[in-house]
C-alpha positions as CSV (number, residue, x, y, z in Angstrom):
1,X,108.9,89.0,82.6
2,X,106.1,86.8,83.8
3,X,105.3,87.2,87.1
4,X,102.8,84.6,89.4
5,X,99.6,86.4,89.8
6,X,100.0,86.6,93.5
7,X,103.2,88.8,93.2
8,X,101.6,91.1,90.9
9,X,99.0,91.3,93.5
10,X,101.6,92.2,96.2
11,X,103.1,94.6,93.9
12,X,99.5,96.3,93.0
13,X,98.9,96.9,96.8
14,X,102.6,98.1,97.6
15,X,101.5,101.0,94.6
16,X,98.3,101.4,95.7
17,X,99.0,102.0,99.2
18,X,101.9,104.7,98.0
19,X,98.8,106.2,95.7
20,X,97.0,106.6,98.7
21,X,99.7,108.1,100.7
22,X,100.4,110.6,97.8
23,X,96.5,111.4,97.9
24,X,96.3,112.2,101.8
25,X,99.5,114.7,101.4
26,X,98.3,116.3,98.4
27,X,94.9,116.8,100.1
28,X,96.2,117.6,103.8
29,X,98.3,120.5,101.7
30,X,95.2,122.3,100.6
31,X,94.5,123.2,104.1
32,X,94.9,127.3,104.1
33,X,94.8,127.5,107.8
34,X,96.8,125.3,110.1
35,X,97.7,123.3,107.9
36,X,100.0,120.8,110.2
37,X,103.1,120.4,106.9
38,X,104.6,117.6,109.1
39,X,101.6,115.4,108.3
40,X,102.1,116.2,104.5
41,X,105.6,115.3,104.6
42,X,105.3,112.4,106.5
43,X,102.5,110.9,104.2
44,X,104.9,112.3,101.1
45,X,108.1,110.4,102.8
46,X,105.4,107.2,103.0
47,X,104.6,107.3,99.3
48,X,108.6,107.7,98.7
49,X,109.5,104.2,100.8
50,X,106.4,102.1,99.3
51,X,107.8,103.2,95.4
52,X,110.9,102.0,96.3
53,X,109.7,99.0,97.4
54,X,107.3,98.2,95.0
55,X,110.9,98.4,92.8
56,X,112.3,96.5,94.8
57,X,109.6,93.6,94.9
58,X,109.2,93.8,91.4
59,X,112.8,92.8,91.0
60,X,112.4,90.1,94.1
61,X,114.7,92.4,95.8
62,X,114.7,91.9,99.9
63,X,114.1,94.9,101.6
64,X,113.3,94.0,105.2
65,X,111.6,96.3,107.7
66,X,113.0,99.8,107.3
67,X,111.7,103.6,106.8
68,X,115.4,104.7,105.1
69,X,114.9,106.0,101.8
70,X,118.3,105.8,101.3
71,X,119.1,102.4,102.4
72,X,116.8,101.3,100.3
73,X,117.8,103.3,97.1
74,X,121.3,101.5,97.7
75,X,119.4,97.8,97.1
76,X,118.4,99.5,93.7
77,X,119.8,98.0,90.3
78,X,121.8,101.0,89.2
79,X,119.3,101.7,85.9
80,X,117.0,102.7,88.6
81,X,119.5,104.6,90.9
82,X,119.3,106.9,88.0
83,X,115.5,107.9,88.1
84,X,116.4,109.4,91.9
85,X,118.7,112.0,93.9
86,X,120.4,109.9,96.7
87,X,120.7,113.7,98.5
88,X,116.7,114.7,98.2
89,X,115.6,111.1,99.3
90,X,118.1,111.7,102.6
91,X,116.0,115.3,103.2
92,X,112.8,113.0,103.1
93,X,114.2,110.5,105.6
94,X,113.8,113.1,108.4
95,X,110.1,112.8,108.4
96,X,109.5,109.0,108.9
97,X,110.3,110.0,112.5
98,X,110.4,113.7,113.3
99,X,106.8,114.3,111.3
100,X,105.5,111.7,113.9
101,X,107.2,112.2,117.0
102,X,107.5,115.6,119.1
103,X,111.2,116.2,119.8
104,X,113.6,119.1,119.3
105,X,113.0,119.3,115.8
106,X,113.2,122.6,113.3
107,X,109.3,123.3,112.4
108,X,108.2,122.3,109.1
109,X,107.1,124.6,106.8
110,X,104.7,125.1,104.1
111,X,108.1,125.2,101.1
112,X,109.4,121.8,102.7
113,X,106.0,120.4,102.3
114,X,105.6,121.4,99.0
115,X,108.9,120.4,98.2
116,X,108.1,116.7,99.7
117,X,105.2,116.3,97.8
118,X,107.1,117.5,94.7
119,X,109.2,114.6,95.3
120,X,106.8,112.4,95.9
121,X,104.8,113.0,93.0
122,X,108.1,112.9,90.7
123,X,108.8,109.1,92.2
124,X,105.6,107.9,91.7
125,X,105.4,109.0,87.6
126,X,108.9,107.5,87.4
127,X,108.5,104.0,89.1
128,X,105.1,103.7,87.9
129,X,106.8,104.3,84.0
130,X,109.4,101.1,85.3
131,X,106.4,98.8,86.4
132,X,104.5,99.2,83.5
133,X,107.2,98.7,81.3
134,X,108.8,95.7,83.2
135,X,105.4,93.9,84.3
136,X,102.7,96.1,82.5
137,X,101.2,97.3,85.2
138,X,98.3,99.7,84.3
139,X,96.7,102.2,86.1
């Protein structure tokens, strides 16, 4: 697959901004006291979406503007449905807005955000593992 430079670019900066996202939650989570968990899983839920659509891009897949992990999982080639669970991306969903915004939501706790990160961290190995394969993308 050859690729202009300029998309690989894009693609580099979708990753790297999902790296940084992954980096703030993993950090935020080492907070023993008050640690605010909706913070975590909204930067985990962050990391998710820009994965997906560093897929995406890399298959010159239009995603438009949207925070829903599952809409965007369903613009996936099926090979890559496979790397994910449809049901876990739905539980991240929730925090694109409730993490953000006060409301009558449950409270987040410290086994949710773990869990979120968890996911996080699983996405990022297994898209990264597509990207380099499909247009060597290093590290």
């Amino acid at each position: 697959m050859n690729e202009p430079p300029e998309h690989l670019q894009l693609l580099r900066q979708w990753v790297g901004k999902a790296d940084e996202d992954l980096r703030t939650a993993e950090h935020i989570l080492t907070l023993e006291e008050a640690c605010p968990f909706s913070s975590v899983c909204f930067h985990a839920q962050q990391c998710v979406e820009k994965y997906l659509k560093a897929l995406l891009l890399s298959h010159n897949t239009p995603f438009g503007r949207t925070h829903d992990l599952v809409r965007l999982y369903d613009l996936l080639a099926e090979q890559h449905r496979r790397l994910l669970d449809v049901e876990e991306l739905a539980v991240l969903n929730r925090y694109a807005v409730e993490a953000r915004y006060p409301g009558d939501w449950e409270p987040i706790d410290r086994k949710e955000a773990e869990f979120a990160v968890g996911l996080a961290l699983r996405t990022r190995n297994d898209v990264r593992a597509v990207l380099s394969e499909e247009l060597r993308l290093n590290e």
